[in-house]
C-alpha positions in Angstrom: 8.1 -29.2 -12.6 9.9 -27.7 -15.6 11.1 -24.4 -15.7 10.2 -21.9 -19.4 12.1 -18.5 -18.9 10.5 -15.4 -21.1 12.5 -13.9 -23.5 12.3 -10.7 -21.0 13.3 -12.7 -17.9 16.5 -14.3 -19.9 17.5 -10.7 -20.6 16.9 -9.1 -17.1 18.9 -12.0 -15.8 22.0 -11.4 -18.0 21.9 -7.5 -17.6 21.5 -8.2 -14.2 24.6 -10.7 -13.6 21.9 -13.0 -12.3 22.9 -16.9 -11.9 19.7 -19.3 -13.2 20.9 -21.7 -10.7 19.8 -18.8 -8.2 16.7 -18.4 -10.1 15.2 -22.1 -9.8 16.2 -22.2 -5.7 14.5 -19.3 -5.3 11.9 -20.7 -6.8 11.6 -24.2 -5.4 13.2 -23.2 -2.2 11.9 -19.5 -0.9 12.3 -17.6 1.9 9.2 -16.3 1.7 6.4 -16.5 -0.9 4.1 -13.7 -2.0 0.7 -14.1 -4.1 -0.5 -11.5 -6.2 -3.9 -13.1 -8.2 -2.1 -16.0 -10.4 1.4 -14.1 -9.8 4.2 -15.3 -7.2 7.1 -13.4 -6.1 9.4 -16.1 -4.5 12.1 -14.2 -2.4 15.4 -15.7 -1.2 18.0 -14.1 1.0 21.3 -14.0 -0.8 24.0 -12.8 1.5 22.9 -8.8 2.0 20.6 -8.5 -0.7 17.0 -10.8 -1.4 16.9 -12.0 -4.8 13.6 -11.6 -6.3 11.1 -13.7 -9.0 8.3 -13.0 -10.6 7.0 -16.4 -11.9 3.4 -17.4 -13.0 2.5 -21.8 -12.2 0.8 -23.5 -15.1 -0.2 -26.7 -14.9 2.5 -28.3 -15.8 5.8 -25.9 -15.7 6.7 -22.7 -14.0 6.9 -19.4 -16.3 9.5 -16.8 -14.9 8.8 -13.2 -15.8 11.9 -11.9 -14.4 14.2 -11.6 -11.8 15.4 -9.0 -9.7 18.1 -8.3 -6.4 17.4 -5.8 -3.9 19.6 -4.1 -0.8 16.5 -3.6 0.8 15.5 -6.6 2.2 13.9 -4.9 5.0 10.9 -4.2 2.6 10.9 -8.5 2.0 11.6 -9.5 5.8 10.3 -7.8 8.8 13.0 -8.1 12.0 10.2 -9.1 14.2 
């Protein structure tokens, strides 16, 4: 499915020293997958932090929002 970045995602990722290669695994590959009404938050553990992206599915492509990476994993991935 192809991937559109918003103008807002392509700049969060830069100011964020985010790779898009990161960005699409998380995406086709997450850890864990979160629905909020037609909103997904793919989350993928990245060494000691969970990268984070906020992506909409249209029919035929995936929009990102934006992208985020977090120390506190806890809040993504219980320990039980």
């Amino acid at each position: 499915m192809k991937i559109i970045y918003t103008i807002h995602a392509l700049k969060r990722i830069k100011e964020r020293n985010i790779n898009r290669s990161d960005v699409e695994a998380c995406v086709q590959r997450p850890d864990k997958l979160i629905y909020e009404n037609k909103i997904r938050k793919a989350i993928r553990k990245i060494g000691n932090k969970a990268l984070v992206v906020v992506y909409r599915e249209e029919e035929k492509c995936i929009i990102i929002i934006t992208a985020y990476a977090t120390s506190k994993i806890e809040k993504y991935f219980s320990l039980t």
